[in-house]
DRENKOL-432842 format. One line per field, with one value per residue (C-alpha): y, x, z; residue in three letters. Coordinates in nm, 3 decimals. Layout:
REM DRENKOL-432842
north Y, ...
east X, ...
up Z, ...
type ALA, ...
END
This chain:
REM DRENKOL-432842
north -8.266, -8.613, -8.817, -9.127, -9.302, -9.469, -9.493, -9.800, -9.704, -9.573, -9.375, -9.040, -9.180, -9.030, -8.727, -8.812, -9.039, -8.813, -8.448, -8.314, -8.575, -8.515, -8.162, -8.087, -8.294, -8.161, -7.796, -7.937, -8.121, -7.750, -7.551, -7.864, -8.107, -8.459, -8.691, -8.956, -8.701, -8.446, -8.716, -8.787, -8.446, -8.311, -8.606, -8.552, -8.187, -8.279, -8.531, -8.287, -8.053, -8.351, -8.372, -8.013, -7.979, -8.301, -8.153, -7.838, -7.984, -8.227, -7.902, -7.676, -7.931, -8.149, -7.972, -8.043, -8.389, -8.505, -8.326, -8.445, -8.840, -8.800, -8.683, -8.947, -9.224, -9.100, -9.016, -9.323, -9.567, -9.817, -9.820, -9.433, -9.422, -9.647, -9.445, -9.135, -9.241, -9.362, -9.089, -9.247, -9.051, -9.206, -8.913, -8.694, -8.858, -8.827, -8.475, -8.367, -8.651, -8.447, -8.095, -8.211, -8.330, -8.065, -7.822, -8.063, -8.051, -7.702, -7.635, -7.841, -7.607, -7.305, -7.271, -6.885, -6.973, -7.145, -7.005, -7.066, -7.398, -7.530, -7.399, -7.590, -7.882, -7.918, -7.846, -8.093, -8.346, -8.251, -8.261, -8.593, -8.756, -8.593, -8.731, -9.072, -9.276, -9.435, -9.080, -9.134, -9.412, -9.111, -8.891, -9.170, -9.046, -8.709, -8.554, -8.589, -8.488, -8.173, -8.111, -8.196, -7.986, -7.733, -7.754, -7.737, -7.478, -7.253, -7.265, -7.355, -7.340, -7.575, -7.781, -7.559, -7.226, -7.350, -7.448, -7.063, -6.964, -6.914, -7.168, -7.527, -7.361, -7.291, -7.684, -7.730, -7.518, -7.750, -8.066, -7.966, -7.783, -8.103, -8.390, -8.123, -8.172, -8.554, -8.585, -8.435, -8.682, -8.981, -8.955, -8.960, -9.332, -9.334, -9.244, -9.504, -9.747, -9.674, -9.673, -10.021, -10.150, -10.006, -10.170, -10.509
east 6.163, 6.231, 5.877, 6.027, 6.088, 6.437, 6.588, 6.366, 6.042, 5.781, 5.605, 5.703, 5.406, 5.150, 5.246, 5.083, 4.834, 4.680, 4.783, 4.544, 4.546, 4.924, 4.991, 4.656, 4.752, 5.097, 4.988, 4.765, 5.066, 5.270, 5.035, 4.916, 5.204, 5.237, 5.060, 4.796, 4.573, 4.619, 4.596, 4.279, 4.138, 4.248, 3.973, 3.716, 3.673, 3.632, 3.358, 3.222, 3.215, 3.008, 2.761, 2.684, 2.668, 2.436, 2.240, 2.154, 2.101, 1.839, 1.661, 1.673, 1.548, 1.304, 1.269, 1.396, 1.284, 1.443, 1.769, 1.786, 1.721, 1.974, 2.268, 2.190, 2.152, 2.515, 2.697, 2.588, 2.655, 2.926, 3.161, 3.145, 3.261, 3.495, 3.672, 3.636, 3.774, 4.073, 4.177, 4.201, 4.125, 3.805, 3.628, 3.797, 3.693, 3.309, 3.344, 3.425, 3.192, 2.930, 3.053, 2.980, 2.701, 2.565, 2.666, 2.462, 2.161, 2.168, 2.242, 1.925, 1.714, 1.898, 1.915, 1.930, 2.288, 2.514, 2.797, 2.840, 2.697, 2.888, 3.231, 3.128, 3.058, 3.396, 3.613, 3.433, 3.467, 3.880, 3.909, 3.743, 3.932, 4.296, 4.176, 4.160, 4.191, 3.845, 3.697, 3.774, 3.476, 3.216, 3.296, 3.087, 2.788, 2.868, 3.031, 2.676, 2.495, 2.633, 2.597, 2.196, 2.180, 2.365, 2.109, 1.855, 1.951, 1.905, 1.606, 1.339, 1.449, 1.603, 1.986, 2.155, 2.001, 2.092, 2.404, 2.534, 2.372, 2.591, 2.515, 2.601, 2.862, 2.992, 2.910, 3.117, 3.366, 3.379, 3.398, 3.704, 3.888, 3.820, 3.894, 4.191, 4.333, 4.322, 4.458, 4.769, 4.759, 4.655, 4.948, 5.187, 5.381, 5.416, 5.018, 4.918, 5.110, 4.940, 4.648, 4.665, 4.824, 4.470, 4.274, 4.388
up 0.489, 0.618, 0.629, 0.726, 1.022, 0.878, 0.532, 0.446, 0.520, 0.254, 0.447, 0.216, -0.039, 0.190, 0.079, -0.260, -0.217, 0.079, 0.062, 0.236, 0.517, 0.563, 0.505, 0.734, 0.997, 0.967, 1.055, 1.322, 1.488, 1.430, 1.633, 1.879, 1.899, 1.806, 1.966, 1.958, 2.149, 1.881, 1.622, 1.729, 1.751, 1.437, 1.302, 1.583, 1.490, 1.160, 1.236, 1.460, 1.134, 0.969, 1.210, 1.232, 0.837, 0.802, 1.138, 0.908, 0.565, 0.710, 0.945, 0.619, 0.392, 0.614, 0.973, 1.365, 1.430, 1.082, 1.155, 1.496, 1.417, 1.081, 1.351, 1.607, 1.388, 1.205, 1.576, 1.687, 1.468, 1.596, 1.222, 1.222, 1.646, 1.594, 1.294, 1.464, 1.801, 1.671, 1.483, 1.104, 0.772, 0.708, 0.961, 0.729, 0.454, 0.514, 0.624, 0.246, 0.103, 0.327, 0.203, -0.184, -0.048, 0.086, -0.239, -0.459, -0.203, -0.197, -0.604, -0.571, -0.371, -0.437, -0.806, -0.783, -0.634, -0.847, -0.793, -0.436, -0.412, -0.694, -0.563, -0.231, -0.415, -0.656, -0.357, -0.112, -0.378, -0.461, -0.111, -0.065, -0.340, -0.199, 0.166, 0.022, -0.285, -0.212, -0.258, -0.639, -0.648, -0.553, -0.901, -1.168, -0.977, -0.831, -1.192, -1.375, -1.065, -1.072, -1.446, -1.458, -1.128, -1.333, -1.633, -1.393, -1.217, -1.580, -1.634, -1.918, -2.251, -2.527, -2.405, -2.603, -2.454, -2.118, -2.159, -2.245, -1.910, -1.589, -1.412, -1.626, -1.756, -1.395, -1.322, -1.636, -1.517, -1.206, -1.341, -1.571, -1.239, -1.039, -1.315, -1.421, -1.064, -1.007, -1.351, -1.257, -0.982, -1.175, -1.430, -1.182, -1.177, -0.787, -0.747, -1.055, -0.815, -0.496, -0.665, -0.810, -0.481, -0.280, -0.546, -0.477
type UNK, UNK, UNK, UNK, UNK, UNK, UNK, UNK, UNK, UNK, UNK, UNK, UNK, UNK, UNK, UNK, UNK, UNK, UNK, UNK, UNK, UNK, UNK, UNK, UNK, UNK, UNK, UNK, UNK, UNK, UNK, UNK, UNK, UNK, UNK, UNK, UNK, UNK, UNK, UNK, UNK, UNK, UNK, UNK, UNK, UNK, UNK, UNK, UNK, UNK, UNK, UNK, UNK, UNK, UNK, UNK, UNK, UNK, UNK, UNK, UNK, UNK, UNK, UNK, UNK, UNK, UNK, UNK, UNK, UNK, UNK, UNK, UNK, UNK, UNK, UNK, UNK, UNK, UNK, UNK, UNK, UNK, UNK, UNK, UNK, UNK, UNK, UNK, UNK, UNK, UNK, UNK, UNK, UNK, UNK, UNK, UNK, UNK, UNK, UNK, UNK, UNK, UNK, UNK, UNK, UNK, UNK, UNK, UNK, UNK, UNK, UNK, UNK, UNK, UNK, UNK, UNK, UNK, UNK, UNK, UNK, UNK, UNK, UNK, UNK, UNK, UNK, UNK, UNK, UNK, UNK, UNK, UNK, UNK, UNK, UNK, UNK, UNK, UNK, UNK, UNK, UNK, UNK, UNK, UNK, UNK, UNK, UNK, UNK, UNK, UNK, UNK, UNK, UNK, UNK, UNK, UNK, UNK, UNK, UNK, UNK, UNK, UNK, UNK, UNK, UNK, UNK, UNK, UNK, UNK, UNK, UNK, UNK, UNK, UNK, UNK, UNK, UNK, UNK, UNK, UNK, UNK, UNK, UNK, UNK, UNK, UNK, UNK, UNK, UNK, UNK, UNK, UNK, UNK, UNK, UNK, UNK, UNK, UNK, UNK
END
């Protein structure tokens, strides 16, 4: 396929840098057209997606009036309507920031669920980081995060009892799918490039 406007454009490094922003928006444009109206849907429905998902974590974890005044205060905030309106990855961005989010909330208060909430977790993180580079400054925090949540979700007991239960070894599981992933990424020249140029 031919990702460039002309032979001297870059613009085929997207590809790389931002799978799933390209070949996501690339199916949207299939089935909607290219456009700038299209363009800016395919990122309005996924902020639409945020607000909904931060809408329930706040009712299921602190009521109605907290989940109402956590999606106001996000919808509208001026930085996050002017991202959204004009159709750039950052709306994407936060939606899979929010999905990790929400699986390490819910590992959190669902312990009896491990499985589910740590799948949700790992792929809103890969998806966060294969949105956008900047995604990779969330994993310092969010990898231990989900191996004490993982600990915790198992139970009393000494470290090393835990750790042969399902549910760290599922966050450990995780980590090494997710870290696995972006390495394959990360030793690639052309990504180690973009990388360093996004840095400056």
């Amino acid at each position: 396929d031919r990702w460039q406007l002309s032979d001297v454009d870059e613009y085929g490094f997207w590809r790389l840098q931002s799978p799933y922003w390209v070949y996501a928006e690339a199916a949207w444009f299939r089935v909607f057209g290219v456009g700038f109206v299209a363009a800016r849907a395919f990122v309005l429905t996924h902020v639409l997606i945020s607000l909904a998902l931060l809408f329930w974590l706040a009712l299921v974890r602190h009521g109605l009036p907290a989940a109402v005044a956590v999606t106001l205060l996000l919808g509208a905030n001026w930085a996050f309507l002017v991202f959204s309106r004009l159709g750039l990855m950052e709306g994407v961005l936060i939606t899979w920031l929010l999905v990790a989010s929400a699986g390490l909330a819910q590992l959190e208060r669902r312990p009896d669920q491990p499985k589910r909430w740590i799948g949700v977790s790992v792929v809103g993180a890969l998806l966060a980081c294969v949105t956008k580079q900047s995604g990779l400054l969330v994993l310092p925090a969010f990898v231990p995060i989900l191996i004490w949540l993982g600990l915790r979700a198992a139970g009393s007991g000494s470290l090393r009892e835990r750790m042969r239960r399902p549910a760290p070894m599922l966050a450990l599981l995780g980590v090494v799918v997710l870290l696995g992933v972006l390495a394959s990424l990360l030793l690639d020249p052309e990504y180690q490039r973009r990388l360093a140029f996004n840095a400056k």
